[in-house]
N, C-alpha and C positions, 0 to 999 in steps of 0.2 A: 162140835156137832157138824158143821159143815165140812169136814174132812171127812167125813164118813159117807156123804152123798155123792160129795165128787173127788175122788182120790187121784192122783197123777194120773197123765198130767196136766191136769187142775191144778193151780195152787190155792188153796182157799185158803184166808186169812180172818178170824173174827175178832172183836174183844167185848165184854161186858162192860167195861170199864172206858170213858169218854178220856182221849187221849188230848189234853188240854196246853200240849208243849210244842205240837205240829208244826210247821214253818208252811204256812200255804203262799202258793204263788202269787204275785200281785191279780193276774185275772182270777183268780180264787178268791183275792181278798175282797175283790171289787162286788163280787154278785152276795157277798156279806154283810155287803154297807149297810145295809135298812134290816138285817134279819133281827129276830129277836136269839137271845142265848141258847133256848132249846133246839132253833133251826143250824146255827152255829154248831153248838156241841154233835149234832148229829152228821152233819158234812165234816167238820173235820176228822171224828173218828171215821166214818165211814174214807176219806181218802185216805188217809194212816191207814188202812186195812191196805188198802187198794195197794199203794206204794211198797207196802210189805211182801205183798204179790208179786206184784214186778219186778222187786231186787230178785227174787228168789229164781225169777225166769232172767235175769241178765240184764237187766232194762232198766237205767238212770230214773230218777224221780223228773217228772213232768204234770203240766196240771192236767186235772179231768176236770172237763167244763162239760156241762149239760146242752144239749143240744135245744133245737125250738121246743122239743115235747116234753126233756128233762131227763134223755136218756146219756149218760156217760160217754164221751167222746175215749176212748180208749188210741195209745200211741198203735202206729204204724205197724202191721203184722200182730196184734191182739186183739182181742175178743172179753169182754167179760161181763161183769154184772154186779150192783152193791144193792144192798137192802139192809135198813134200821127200820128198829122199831123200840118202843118203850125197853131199856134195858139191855140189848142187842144191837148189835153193826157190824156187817162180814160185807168182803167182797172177793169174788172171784174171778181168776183170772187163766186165759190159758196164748196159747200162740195159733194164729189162724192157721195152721198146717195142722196142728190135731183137733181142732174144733170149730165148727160155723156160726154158734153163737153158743149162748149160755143164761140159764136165766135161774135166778135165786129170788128168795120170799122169806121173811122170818115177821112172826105175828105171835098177836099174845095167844096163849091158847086158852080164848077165855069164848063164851057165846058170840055172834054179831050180834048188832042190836038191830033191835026188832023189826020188823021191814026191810032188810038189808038183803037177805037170804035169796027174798022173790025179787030182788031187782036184779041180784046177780046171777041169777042163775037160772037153770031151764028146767020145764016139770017134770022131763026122767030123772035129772041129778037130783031133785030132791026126794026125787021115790029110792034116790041108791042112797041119796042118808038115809031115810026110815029104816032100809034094809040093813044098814053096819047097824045098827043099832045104838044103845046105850056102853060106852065107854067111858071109865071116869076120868081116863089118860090122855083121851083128845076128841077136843071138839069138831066132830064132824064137817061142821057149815063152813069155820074157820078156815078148816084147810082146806076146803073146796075152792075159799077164794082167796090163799094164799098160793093153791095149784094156777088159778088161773092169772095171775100176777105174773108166776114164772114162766107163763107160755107166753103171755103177752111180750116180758121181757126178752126171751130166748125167738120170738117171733120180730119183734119191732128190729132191729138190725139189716134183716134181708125184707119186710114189705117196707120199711118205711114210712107206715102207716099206721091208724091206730087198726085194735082189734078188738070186737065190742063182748062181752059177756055172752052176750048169745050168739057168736058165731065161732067156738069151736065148744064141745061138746067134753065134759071131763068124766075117766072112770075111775075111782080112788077102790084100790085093795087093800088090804086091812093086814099084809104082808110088808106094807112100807114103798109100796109104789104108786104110778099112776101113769094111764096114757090120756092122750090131748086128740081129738079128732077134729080136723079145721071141718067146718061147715062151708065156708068162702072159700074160693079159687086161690089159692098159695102161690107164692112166687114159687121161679126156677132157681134151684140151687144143687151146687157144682151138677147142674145141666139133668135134674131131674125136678117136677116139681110137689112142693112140701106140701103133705096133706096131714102131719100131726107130728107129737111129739112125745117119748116118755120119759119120765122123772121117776123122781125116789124122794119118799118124805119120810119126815120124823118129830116127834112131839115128846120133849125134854126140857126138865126146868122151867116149867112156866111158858115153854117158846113153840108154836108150831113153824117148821122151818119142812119150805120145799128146794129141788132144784131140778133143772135141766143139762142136758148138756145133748145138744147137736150137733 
């Protein structure tokens, strides 16, 4: 699925299947001390993904540690992005010469629960779900706020900062894309500064899955 969003050079790597033979680095092993099994199985698949990426671009296995916020520290000259969820675990990976960040999202493509909708979102995005209307292949709300994950993600790299739900503005087309409009002042990047972002989604097997690429 995620080869399809971001094709080279991207390398995207996913697995359904929790990769349970991984060799994690001792600082890998360390921030697993207290986890329970489920937080476990999903970082180590999600680094197996990761690592599968990087061979494919030339690049030794090393750890990915989470930064203060919990974002993937990526080696030297890369850029990438990991997301699990119930079922799912991809990461992707590119070289900072053809991309300036990147950001991925995979969710169950099931309803949010109840109240979630209006916290996450703003009163035109919800007047553009009424308007996509009734699909039985995907959940509208869902991917609204699987889109806004992967902006956040594909954004937190160059602010540094977080980026709250209602400060950038999502339009979801029914084509399989989507654009991001920053409502907040953007940083400068490579020496222009970023007012949005657009992506490409898809909703398969049970998975609403976004991504960016910048």
């Amino acid at each position: 699925m995620i080869t399809r969003l971001l094709p080279a050079p991207v390398v995207a790597v996913q697995t359904r299947v929790d990769q349970s033979t991984v060799d994690l680095f001792p600082a890998e092993e360390a921030l697993l001390a207290k986890s329970v099994p489920k937080r476990r199985a999903e970082f180590t698949a999600a680094r197996w993904c990761a690592r599968q990426a990087l061979a494919a671009l030339g690049e030794p296995p090393a750890p990915i540690l989470p930064d203060e916020r919990g974002a993937p520290q990526w080696p030297t000259g890369f850029v990438g992005s990991i997301t699990h969820c119930a079922g799912y675990r991809a990461a992707a990976v590119a070289r900072s010469t053809d991309a300036h960040s990147l950001g991925i999202d995979a969710e169950p493509n099931e309803p949010l629960p109840e109240g979630v909708l209006e916290a996450v979102s703003l009163p035109e995005e919800r007047v553009m779900l009424r308007r996509l209307g009734v699909d039985r292949s995907v959940n509208w709300d869902r991917l609204l706020f699987s889109a806004k994950e992967s902006v956040y993600k594909a954004w937190y790299p160059h602010a540094r900062k977080m980026l709250g739900f209602d400060e950038a503005r999502l339009t979801i087309a029914p084509d399989g894309t989507f654009t991001a409009t920053l409502l907040v002042p953007g940083p400068i990047v490579a020496g222009q500064q970023l007012t949005g972002f657009s992506g490409s989604w898809l909703a398969e097997d049970g998975i609403v899955l976004t991504a960016i690429k910048h």
